[in-house]
Jmol script that loads the backbone (N, CA, C; Angstrom):
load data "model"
ATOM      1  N   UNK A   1     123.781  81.261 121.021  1.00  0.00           N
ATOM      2  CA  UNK A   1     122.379  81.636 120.936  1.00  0.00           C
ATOM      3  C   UNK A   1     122.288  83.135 120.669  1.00  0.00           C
ATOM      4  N   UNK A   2     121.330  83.590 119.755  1.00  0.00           N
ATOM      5  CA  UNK A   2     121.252  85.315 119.262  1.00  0.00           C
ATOM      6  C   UNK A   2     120.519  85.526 120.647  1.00  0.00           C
ATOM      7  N   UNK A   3     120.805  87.066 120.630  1.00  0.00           N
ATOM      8  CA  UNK A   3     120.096  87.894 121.329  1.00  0.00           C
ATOM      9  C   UNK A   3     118.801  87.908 121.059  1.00  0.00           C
ATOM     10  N   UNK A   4     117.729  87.771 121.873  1.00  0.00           N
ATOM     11  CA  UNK A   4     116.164  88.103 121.959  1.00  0.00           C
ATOM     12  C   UNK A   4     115.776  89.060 120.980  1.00  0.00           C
ATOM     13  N   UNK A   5     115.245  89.110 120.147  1.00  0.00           N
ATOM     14  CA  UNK A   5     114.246  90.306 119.648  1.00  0.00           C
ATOM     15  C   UNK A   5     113.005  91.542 120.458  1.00  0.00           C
ATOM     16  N   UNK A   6     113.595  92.368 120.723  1.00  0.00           N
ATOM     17  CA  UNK A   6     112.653  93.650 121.451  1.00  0.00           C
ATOM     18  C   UNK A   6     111.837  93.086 121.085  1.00  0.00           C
ATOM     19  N   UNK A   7     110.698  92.925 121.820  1.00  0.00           N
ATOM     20  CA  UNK A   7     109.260  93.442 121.356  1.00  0.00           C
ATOM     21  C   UNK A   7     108.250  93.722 122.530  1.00  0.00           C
ATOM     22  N   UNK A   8     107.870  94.964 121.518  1.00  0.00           N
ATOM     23  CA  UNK A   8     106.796  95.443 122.769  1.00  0.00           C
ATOM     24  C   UNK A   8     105.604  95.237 122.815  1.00  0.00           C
ATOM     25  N   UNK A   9     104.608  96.178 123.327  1.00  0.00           N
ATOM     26  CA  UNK A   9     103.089  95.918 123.631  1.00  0.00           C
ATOM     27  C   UNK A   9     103.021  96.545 122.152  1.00  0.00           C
ATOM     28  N   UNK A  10     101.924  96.779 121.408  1.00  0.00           N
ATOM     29  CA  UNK A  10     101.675  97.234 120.485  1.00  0.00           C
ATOM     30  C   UNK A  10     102.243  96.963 118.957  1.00  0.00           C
ATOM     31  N   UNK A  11     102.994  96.176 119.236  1.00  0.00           N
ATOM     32  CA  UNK A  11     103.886  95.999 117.843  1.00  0.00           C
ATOM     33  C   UNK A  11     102.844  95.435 116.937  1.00  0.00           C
ATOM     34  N   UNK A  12     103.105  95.856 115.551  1.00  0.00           N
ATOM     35  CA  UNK A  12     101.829  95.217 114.364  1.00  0.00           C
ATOM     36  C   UNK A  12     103.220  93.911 113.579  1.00  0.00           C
ATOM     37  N   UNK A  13     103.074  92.575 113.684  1.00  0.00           N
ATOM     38  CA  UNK A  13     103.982  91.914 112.956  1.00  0.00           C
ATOM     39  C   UNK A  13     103.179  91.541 111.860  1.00  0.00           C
ATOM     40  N   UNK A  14     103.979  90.609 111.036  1.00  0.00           N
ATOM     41  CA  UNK A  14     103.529  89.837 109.762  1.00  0.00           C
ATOM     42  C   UNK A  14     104.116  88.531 109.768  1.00  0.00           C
ATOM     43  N   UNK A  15     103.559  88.179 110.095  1.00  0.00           N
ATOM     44  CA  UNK A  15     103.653  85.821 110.074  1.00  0.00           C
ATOM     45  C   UNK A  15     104.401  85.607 108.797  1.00  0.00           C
ATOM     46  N   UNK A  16     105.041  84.496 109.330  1.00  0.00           N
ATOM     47  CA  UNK A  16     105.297  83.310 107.956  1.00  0.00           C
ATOM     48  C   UNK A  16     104.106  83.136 107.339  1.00  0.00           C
ATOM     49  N   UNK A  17     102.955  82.244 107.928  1.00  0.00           N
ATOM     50  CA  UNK A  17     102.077  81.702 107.840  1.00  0.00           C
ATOM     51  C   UNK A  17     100.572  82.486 108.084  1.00  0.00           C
ATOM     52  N   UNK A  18     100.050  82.625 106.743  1.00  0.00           N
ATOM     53  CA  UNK A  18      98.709  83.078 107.509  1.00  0.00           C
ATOM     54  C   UNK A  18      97.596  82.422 107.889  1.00  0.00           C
ATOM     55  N   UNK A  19      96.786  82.907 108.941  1.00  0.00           N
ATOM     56  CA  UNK A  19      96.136  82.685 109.904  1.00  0.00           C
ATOM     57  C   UNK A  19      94.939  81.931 108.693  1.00  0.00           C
ATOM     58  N   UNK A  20      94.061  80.474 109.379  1.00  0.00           N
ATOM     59  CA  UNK A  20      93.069  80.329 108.421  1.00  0.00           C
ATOM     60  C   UNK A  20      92.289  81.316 108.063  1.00  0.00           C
ATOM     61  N   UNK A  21      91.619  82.293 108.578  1.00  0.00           N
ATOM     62  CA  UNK A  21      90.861  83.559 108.477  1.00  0.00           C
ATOM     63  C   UNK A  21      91.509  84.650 106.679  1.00  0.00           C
ATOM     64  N   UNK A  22      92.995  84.014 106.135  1.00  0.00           N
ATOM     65  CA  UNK A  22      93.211  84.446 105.445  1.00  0.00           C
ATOM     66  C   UNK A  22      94.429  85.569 105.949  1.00  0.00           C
ATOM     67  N   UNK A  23      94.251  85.885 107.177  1.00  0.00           N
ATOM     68  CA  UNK A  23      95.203  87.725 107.518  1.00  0.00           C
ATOM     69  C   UNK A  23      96.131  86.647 108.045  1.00  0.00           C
ATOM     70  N   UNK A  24      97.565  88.004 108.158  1.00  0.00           N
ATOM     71  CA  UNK A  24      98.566  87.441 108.112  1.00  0.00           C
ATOM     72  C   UNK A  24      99.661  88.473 109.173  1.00  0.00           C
ATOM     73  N   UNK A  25      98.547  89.663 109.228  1.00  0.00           N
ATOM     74  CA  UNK A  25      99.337  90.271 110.009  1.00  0.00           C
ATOM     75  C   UNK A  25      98.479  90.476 111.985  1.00  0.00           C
ATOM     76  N   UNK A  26      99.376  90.926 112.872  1.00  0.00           N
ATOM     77  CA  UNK A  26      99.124  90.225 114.281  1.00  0.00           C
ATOM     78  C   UNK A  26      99.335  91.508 114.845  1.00  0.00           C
ATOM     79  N   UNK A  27      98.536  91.963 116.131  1.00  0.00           N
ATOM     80  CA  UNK A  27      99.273  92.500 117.403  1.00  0.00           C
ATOM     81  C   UNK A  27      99.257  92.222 118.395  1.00  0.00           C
ATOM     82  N   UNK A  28     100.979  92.333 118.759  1.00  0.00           N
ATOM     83  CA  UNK A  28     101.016  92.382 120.152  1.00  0.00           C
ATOM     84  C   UNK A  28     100.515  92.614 121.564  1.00  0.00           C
ATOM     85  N   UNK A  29      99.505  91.703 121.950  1.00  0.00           N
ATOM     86  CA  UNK A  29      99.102  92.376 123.319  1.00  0.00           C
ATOM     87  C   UNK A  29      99.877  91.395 124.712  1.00  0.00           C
ATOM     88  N   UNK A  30     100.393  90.647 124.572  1.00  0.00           N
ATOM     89  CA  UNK A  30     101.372  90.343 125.996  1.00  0.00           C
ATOM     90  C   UNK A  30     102.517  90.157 125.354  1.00  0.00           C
ATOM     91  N   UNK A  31     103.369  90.264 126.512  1.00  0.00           N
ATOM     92  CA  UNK A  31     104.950  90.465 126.189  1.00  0.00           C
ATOM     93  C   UNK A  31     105.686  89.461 127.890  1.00  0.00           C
ATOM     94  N   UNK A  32     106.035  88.404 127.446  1.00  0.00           N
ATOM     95  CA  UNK A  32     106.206  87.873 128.742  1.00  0.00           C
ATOM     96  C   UNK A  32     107.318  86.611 128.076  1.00  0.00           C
ATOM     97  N   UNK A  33     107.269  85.695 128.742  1.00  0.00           N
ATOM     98  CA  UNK A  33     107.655  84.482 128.803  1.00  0.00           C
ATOM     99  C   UNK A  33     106.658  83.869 127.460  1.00  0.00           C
ATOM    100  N   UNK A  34     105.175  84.104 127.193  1.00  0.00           N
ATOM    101  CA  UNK A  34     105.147  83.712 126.426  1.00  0.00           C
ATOM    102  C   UNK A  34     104.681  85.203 125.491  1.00  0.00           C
ATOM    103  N   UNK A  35     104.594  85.017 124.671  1.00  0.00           N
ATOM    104  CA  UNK A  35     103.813  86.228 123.938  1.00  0.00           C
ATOM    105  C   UNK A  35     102.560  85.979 122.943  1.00  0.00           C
ATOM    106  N   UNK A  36     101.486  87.111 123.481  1.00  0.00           N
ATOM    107  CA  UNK A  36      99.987  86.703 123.279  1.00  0.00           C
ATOM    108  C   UNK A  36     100.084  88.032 122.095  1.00  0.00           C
ATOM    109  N   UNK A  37      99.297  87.189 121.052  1.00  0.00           N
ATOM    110  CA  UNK A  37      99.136  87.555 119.268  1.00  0.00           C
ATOM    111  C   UNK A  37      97.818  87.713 119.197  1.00  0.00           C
ATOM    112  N   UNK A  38      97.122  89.251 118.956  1.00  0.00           N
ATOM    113  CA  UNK A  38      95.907  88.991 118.309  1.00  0.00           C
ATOM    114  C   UNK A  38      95.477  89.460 116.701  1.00  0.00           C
ATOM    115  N   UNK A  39      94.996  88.197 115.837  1.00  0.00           N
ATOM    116  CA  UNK A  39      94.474  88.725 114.678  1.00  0.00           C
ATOM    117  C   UNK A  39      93.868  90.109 114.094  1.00  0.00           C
ATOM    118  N   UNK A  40      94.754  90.614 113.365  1.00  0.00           N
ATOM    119  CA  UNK A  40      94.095  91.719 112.743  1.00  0.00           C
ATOM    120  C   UNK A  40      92.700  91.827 112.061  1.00  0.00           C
ATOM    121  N   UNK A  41      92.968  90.631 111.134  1.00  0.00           N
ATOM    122  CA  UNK A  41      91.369  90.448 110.392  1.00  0.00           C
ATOM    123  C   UNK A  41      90.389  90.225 111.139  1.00  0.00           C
ATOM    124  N   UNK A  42      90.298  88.806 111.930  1.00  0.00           N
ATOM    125  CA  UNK A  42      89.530  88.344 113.027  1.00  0.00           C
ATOM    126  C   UNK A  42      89.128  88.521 114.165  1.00  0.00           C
ATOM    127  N   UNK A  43      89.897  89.013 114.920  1.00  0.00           N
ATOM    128  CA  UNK A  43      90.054  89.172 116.383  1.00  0.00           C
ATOM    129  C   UNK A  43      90.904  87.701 116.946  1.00  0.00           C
ATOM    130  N   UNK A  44      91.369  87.193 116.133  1.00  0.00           N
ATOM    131  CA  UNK A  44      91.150  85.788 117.132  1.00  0.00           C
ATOM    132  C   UNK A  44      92.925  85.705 118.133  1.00  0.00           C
ATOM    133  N   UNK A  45      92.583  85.453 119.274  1.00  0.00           N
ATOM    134  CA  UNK A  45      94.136  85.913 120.488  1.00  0.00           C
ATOM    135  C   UNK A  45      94.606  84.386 120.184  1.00  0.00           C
ATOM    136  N   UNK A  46      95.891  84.393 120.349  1.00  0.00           N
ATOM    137  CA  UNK A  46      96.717  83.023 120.246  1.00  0.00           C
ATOM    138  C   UNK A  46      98.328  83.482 120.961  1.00  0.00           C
ATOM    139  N   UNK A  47      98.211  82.305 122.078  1.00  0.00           N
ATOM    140  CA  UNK A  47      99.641  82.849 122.694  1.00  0.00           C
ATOM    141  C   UNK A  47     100.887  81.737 121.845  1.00  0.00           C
ATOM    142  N   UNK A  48     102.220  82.387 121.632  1.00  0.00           N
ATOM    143  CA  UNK A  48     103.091  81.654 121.262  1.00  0.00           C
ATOM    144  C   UNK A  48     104.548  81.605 121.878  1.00  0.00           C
ATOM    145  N   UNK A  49     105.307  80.881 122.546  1.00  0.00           N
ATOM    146  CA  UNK A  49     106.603  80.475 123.309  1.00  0.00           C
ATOM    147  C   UNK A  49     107.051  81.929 122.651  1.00  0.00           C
ATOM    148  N   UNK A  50     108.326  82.901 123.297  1.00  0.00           N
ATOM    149  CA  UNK A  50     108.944  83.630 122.445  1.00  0.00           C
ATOM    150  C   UNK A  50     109.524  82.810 121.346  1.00  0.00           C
ATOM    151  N   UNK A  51     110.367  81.775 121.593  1.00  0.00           N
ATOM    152  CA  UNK A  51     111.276  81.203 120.948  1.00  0.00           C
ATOM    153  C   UNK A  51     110.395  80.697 119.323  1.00  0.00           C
ATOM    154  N   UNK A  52     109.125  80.294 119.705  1.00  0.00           N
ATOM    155  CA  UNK A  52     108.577  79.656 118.731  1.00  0.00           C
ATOM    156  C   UNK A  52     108.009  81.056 117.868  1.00  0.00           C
ATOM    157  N   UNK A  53     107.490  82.317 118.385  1.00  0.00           N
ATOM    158  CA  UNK A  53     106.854  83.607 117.846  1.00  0.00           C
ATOM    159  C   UNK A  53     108.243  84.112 117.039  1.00  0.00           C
ATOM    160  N   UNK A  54     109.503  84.157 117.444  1.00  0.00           N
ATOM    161  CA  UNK A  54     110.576  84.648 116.532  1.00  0.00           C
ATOM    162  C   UNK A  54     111.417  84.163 115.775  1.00  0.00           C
ATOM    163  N   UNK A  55     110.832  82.353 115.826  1.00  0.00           N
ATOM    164  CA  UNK A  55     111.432  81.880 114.437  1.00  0.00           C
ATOM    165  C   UNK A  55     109.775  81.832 113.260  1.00  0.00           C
ATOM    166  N   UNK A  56     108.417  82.173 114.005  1.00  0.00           N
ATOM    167  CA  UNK A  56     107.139  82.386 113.096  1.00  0.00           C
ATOM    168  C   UNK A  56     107.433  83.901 112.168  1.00  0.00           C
ATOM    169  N   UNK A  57     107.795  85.122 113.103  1.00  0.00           N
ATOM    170  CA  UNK A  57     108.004  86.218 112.365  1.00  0.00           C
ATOM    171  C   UNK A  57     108.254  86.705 110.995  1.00  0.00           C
ATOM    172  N   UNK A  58     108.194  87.107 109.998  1.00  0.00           N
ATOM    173  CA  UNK A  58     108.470  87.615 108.849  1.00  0.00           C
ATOM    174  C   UNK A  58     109.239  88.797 109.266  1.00  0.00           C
ATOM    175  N   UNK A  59     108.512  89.885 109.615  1.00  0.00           N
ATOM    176  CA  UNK A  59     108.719  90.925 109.782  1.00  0.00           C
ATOM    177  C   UNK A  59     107.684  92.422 110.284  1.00  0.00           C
ATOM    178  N   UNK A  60     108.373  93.529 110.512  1.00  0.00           N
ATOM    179  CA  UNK A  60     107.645  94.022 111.763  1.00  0.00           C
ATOM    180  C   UNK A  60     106.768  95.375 111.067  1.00  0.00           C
ATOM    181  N   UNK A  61     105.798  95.126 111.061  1.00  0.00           N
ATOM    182  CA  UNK A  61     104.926  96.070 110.044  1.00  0.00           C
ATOM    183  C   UNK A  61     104.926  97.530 110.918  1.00  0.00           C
ATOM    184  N   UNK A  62     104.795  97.701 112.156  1.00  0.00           N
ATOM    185  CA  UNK A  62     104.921  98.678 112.702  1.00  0.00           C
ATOM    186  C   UNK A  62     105.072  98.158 114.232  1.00  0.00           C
ATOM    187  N   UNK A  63     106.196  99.602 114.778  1.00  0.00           N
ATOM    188  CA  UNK A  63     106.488  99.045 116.171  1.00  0.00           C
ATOM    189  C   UNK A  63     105.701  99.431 116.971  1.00  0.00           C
ATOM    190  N   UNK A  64     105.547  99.266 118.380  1.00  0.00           N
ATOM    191  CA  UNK A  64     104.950  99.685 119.683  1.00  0.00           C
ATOM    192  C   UNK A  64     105.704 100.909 120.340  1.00  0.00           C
ATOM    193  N   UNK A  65     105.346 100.941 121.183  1.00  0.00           N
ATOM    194  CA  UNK A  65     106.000 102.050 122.188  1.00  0.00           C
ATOM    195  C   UNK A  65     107.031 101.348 122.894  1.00  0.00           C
ATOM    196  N   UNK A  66     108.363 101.633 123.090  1.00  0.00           N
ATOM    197  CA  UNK A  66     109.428 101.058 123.671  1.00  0.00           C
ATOM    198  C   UNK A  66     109.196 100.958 125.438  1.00  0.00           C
TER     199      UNK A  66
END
end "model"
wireframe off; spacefill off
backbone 0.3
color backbone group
């Protein structure tokens, strides 16, 4: 099994998949067991398993504070 992916409070990601709203990119506001995603375009919050948020990831548009 890989090592976990850092991620912090604040991180700006970019989805596989974009959101129906059209946006595609997310921030980080919980960091736990599960991790809570809110829409850039929309506002709209959606929590996702880590496991399931870091095989969704693309890549990390800007980081958070460590």
């Amino acid at each position: 099994m890989p090592a976990p992916i850092p991620i912090y409070l604040g991180d700006v990601v970019q989805m596989r998949k974009s959101h129906p709203c059209g946006g595609d990119t997310w921030r980080v506001v919980r960091v736990g067991a599960e991790i809570g995603i809110r829409c850039l375009t929309c506002e709209r919050k959606v929590f996702l398993s880590r496991a399931e948020f870091e095989r969704r990831i693309r890549q990390f548009v800007e980081r958070g504070a460590s």
